[in-house]
N, CA and C atoms as a LAMMPS dump frame, in Angstrom:
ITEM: TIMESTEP
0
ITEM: NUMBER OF ATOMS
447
ITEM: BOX BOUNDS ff ff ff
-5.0000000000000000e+02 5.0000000000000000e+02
-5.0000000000000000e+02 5.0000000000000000e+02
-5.0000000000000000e+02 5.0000000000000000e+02
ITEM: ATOMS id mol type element x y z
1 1 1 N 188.739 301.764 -425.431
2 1 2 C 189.152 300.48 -424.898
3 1 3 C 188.43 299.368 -425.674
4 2 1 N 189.128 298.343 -425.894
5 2 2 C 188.21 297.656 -427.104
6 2 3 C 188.738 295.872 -426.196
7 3 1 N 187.233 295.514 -426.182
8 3 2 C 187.522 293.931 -425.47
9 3 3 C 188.381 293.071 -426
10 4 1 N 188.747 291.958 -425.244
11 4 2 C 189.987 290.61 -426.055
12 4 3 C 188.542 289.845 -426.907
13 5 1 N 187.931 289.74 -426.945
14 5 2 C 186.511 289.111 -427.399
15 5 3 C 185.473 289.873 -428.102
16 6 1 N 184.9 289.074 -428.953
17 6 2 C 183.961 289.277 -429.9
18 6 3 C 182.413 288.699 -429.778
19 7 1 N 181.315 289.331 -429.708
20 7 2 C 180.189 289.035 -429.044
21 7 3 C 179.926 288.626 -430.142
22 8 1 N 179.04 287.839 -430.8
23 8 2 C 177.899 287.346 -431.851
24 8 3 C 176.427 287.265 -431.502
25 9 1 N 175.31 287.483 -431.856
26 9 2 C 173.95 287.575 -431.801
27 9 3 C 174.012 285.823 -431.066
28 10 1 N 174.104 284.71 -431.301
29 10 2 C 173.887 284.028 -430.902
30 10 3 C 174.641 283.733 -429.514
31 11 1 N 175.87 284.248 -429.504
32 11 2 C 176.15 284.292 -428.032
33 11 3 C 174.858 284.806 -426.937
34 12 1 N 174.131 285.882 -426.857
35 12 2 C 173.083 286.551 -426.641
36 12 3 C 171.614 285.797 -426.351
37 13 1 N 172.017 284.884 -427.659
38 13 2 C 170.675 284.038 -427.632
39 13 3 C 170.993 282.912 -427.16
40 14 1 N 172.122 282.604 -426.863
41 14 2 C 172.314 281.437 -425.714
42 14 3 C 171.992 281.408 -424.751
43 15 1 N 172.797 282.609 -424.651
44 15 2 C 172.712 283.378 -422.848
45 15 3 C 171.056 283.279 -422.249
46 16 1 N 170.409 283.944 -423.297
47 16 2 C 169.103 284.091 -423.24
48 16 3 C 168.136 282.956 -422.846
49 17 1 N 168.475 282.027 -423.148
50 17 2 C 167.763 280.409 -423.47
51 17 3 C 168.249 279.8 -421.861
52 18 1 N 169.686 280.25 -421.901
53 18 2 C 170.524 279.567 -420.521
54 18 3 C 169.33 280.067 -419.128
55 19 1 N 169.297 281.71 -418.811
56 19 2 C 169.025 282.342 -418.095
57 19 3 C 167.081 282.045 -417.66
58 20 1 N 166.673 281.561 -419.405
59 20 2 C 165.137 281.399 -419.243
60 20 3 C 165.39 279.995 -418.406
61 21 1 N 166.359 279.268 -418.573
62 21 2 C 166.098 277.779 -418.045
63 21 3 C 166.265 277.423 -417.104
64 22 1 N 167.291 278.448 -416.153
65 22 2 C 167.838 279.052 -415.12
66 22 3 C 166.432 279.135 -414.009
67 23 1 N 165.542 280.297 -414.737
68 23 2 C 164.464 280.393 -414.019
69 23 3 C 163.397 279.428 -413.371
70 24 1 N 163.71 278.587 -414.448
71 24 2 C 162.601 277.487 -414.354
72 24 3 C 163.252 276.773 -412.974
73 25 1 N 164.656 276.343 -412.973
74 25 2 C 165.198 275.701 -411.682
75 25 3 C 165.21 276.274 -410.782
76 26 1 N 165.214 277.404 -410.615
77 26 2 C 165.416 278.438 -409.75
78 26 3 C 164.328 279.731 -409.599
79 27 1 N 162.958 279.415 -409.552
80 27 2 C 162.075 280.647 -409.995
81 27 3 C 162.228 281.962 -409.005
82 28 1 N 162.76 282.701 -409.761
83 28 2 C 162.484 283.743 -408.364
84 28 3 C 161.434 285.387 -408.71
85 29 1 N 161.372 284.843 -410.275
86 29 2 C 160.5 286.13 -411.175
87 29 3 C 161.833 286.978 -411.38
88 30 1 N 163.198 286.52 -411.595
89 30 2 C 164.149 288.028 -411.96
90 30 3 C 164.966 287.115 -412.835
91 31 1 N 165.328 286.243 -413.242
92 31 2 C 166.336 285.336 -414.058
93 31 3 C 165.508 285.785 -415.114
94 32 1 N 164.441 285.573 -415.525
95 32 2 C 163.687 285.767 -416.867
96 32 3 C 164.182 287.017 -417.669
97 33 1 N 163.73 288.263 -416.764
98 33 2 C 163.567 289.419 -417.648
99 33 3 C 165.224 289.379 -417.738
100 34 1 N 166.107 289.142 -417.027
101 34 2 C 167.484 288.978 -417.464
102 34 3 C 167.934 288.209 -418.974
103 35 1 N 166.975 287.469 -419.008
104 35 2 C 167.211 286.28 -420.079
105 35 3 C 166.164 286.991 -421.403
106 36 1 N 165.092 287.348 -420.398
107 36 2 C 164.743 288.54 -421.829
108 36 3 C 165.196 289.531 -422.452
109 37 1 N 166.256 290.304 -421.815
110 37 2 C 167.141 291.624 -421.876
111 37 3 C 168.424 290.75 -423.34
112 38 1 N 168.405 289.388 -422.406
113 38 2 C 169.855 288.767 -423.74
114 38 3 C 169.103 288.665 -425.356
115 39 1 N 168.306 287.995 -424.938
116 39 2 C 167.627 287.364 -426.035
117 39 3 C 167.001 288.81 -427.022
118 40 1 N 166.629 289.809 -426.35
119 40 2 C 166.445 291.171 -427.052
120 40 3 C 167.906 291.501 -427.606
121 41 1 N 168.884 291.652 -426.495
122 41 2 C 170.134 292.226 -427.265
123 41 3 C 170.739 291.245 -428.581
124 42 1 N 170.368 289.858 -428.612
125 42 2 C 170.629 288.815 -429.479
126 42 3 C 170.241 289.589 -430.684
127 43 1 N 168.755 289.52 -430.661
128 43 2 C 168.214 289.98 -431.924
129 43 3 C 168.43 291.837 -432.56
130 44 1 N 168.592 292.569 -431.242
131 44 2 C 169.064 293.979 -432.022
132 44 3 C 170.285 293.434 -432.641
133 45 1 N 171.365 292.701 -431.994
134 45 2 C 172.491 292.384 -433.057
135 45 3 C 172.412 292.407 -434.28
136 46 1 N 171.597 291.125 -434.588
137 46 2 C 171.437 290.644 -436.169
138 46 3 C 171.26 291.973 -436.883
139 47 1 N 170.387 292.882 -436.232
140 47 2 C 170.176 293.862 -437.101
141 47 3 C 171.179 294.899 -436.939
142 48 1 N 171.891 295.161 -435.946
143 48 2 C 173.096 296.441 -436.402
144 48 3 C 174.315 295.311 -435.778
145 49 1 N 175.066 294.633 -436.901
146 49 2 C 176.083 293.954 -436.482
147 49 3 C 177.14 294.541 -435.908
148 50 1 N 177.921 295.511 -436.164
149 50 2 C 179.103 296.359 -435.951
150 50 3 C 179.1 296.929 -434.235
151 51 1 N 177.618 296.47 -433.461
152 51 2 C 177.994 297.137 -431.942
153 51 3 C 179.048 296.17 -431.595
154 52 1 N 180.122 297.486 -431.306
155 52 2 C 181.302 296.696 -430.229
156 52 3 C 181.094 295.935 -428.96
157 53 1 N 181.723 295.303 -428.617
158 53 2 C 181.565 294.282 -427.235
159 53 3 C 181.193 295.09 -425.873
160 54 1 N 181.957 296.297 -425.964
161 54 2 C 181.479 297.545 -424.553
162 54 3 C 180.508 297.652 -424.914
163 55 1 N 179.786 298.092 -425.914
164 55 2 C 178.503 298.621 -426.271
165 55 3 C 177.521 297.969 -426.012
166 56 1 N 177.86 296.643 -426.596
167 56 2 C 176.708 295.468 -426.207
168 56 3 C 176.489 295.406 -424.807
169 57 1 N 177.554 295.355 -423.895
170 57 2 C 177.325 295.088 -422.341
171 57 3 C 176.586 296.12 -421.647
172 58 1 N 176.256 297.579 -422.3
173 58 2 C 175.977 298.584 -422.201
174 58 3 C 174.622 298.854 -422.244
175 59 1 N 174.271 298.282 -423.537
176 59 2 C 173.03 297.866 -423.777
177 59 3 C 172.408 296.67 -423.15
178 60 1 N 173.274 295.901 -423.017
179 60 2 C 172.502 294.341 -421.798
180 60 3 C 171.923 295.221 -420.686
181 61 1 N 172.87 296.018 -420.135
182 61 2 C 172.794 296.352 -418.807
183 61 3 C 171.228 297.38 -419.222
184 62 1 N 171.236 298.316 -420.19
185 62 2 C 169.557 299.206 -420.082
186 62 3 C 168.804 298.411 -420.369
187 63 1 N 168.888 297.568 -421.255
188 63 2 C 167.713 296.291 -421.751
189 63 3 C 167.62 295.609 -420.326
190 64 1 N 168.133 295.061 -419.565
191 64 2 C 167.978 294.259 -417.794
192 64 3 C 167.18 295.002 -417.142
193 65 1 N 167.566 296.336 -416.955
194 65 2 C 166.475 297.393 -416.412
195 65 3 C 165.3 297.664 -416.797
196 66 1 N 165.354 297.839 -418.425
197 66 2 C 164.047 297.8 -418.757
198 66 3 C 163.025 296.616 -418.866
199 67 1 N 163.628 295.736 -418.948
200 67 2 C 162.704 294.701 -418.403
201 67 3 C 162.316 293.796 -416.881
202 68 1 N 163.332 294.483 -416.235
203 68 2 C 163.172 294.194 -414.723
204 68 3 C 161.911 295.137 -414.583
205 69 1 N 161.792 296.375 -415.367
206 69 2 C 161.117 297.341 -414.609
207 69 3 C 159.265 296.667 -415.441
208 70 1 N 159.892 296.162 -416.423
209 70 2 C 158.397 295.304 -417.102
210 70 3 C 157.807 294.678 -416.446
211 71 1 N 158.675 293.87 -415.689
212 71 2 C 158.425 292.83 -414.842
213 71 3 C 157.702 293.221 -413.56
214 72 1 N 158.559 294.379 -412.71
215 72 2 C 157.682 294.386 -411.535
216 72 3 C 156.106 295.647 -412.125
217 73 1 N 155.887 296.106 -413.711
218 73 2 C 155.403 296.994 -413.767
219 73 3 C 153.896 295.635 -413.751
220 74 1 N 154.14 294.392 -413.857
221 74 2 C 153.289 292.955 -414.142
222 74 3 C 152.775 292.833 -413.368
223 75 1 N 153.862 292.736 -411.999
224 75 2 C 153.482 292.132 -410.809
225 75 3 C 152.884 293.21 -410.13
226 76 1 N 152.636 294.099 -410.326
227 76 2 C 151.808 295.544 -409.725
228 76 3 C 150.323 295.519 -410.23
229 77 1 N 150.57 295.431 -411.352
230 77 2 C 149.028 294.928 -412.286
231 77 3 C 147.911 294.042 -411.668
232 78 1 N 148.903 292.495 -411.129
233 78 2 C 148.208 291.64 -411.166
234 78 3 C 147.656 291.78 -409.903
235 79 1 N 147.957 292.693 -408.851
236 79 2 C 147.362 292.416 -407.303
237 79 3 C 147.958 291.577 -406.423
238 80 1 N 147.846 291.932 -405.624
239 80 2 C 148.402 290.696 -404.386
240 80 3 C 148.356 289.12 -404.517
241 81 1 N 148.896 288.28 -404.05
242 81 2 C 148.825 286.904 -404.339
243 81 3 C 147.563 286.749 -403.568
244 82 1 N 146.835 285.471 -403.958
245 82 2 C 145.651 285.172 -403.04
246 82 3 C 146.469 284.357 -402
247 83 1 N 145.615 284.395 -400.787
248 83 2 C 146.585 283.43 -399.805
249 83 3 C 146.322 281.989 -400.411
250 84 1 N 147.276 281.529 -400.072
251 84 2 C 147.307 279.434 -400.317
252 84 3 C 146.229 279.185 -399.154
253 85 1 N 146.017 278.278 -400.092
254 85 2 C 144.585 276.93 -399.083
255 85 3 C 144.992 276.12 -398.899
256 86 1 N 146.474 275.781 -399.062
257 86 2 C 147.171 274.597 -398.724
258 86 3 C 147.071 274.715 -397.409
259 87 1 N 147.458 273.624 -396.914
260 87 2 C 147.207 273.113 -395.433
261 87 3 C 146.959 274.345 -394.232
262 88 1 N 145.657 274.356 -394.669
263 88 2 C 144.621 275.688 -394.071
264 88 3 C 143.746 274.836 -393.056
265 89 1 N 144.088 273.485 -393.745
266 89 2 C 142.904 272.499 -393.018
267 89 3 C 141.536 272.883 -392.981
268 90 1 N 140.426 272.755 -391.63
269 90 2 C 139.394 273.222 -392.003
270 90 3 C 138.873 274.69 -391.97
271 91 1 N 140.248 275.72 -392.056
272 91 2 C 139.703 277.124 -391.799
273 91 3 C 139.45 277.444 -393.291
274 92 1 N 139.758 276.955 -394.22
275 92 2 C 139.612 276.921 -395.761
276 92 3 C 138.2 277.676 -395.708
277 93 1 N 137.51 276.522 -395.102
278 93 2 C 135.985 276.625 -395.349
279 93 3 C 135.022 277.772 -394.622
280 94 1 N 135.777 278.863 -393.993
281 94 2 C 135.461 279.827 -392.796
282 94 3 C 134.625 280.361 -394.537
283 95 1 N 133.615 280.793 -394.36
284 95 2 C 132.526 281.94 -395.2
285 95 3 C 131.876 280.986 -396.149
286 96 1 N 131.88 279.774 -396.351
287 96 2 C 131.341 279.063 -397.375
288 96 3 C 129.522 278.348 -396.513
289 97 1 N 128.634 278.621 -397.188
290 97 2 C 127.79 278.343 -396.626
291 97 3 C 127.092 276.559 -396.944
292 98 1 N 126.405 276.202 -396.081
293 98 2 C 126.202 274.677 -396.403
294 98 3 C 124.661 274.277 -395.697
295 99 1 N 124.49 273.22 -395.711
296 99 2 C 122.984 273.159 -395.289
297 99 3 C 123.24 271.606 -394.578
298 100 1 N 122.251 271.76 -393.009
299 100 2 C 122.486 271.427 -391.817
300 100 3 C 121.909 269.6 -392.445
301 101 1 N 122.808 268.747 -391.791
302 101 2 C 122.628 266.95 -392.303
303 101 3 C 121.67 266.511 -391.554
304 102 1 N 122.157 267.346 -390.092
305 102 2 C 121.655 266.632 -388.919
306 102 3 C 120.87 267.812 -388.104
307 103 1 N 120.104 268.132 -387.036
308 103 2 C 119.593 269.204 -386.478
309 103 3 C 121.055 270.009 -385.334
310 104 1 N 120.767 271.135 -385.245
311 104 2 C 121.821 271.316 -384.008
312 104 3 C 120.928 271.191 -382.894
313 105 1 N 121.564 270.387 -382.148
314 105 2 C 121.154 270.328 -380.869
315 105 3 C 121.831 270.474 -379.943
316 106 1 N 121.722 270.962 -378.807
317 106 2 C 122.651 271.421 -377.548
318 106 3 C 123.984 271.611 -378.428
319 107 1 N 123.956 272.616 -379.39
320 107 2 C 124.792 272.793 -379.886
321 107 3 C 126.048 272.03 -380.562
322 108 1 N 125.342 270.495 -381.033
323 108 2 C 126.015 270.025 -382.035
324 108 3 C 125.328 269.467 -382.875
325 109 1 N 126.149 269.335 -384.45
326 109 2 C 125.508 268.85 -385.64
327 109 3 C 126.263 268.081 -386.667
328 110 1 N 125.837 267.968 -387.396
329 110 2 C 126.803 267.978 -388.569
330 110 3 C 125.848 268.857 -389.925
331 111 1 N 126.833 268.998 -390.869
332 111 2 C 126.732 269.589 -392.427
333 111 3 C 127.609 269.27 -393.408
334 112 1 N 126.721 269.134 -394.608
335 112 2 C 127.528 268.757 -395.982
336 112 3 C 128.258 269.943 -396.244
337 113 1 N 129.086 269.676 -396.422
338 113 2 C 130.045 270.824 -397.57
339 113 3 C 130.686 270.063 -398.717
340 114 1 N 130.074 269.931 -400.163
341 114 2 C 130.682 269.143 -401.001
342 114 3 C 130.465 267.651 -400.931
343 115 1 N 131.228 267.07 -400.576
344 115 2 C 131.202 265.197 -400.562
345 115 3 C 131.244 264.781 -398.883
346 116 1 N 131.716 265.634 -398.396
347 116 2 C 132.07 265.709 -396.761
348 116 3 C 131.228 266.308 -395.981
349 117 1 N 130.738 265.388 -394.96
350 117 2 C 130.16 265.522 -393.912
351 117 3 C 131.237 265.818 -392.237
352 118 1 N 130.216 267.515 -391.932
353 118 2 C 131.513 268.012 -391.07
354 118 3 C 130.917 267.791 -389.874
355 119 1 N 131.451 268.098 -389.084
356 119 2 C 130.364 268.232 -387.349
357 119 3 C 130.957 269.385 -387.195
358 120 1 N 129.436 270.023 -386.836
359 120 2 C 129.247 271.628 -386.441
360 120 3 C 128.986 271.712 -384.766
361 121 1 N 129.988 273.063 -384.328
362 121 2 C 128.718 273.466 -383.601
363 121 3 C 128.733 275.162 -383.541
364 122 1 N 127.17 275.17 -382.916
365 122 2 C 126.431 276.817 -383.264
366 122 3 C 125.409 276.729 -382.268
367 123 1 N 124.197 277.554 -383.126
368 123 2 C 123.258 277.473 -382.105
369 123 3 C 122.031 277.147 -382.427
370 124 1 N 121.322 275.853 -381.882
371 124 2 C 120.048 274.809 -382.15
372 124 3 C 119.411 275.565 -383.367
373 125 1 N 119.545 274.917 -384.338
374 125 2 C 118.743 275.054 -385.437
375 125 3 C 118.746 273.221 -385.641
376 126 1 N 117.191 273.644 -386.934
377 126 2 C 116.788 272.243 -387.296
378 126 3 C 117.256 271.678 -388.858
379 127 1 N 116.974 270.927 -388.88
380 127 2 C 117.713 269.723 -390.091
381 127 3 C 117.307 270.278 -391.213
382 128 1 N 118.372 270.669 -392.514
383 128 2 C 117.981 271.435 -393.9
384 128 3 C 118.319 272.594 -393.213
385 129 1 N 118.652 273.188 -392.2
386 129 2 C 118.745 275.077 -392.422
387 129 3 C 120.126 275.284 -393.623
388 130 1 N 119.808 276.343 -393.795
389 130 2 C 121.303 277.197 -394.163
390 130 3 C 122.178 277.738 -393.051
391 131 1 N 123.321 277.785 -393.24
392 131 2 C 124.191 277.715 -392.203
393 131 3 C 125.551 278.492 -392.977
394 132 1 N 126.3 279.109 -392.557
395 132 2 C 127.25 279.487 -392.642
396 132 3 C 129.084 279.565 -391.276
397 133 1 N 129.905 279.172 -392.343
398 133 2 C 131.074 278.701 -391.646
399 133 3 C 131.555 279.877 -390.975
400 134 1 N 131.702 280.241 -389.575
401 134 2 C 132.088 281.121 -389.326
402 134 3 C 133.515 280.846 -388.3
403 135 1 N 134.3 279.74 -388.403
404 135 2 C 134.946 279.504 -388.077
405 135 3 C 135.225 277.633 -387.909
406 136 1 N 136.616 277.81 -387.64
407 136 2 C 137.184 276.256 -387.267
408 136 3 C 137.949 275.603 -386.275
409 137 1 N 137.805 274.695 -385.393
410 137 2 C 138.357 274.297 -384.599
411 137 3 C 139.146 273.026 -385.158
412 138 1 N 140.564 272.22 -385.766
413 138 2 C 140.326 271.165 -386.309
414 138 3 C 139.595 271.038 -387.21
415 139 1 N 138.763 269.506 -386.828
416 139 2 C 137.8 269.19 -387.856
417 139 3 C 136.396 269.599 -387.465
418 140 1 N 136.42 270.436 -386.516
419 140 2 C 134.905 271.442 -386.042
420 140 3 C 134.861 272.366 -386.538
421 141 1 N 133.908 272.739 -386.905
422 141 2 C 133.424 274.082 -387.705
423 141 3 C 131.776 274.606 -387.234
424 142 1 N 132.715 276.201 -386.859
425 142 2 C 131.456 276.472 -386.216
426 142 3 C 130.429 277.272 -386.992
427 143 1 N 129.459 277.289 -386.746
428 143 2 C 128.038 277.582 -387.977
429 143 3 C 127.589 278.514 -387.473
430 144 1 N 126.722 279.063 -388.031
431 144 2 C 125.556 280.494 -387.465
432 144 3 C 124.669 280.617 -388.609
433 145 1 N 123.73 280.722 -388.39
434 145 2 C 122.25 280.567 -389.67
435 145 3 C 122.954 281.694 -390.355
436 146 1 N 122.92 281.071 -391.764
437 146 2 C 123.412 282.351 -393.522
438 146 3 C 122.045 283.156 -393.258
439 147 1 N 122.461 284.244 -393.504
440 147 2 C 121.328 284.924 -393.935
441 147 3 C 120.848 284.754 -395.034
442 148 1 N 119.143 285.353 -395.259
443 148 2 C 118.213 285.047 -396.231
444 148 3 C 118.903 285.664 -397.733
445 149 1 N 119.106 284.851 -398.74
446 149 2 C 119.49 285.833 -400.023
447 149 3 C 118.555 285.996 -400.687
């Protein structure tokens, strides 16, 4: 069976360019290796011109697989995503340790973390301890003396 159409290497490398640009509007991590599969079959062209049009689609289709399978062989590599700290608010700061502004007293304080001064509460310690975030209420964050390192 022989197609109404004639493939060219640069058809391939269109496709290829289309599908990478595709991704970018649309990221989903699978448009790429699609667009990598063209852009590969582009360039085996140049070098064996004579694959027929079935053949080529033949080969798109194992080249897609084999680089789909590149792709998730990446995303296996790299480990889990870290969670986002985006609007975590102040639980961000749960394990980060800081040192006390103000004393705790009847169980309130405040502490620097960075440029920001937080209000803590925990349990009565005095002004300069080490302290560690062991949780958040809002903009409360509750403390418990860091241990000695």
């Amino acid at each position: 069976m022989t197609l109404p159409f004639h493939l060219e290497p640069w058809h391939w490398l269109a496709l290829g360019a289309v599908l990478a640009g595709l991704e970018i509007v649309a990221p989903g991590a699978v448009l790429i290796w699609f667009g990598a599969a063209a852009f590969s079959l582009g360039l085996l062209l140049w070098l064996l011109p004579d694959m027929s049009p079935g053949l080529q689609l033949g080969v798109f289709a194992l080249l897609a697989l084999a680089w789909l399978g590149v792709g998730l062989w990446l995303r296996r590599r790299a480990g889990p995503e870290p969670a986002p700290s985006v609007n975590q608010g102040a639980a961000r700061l749960i394990g980060q340790r800081g040192v006390l502004e103000t004393a705790l007293e009847n169980g309130r304080g405040e502490m620097r973390l960075g440029d920001t001064v937080w209000p803590v509460s925990g349990p009565d310690l005095p002004a300069g301890s080490v302290v560690i975030v062991t949780g958040a209420d809002g903009a409360l964050l509750s403390v418990s003396p860091a241990p000695a390192a």
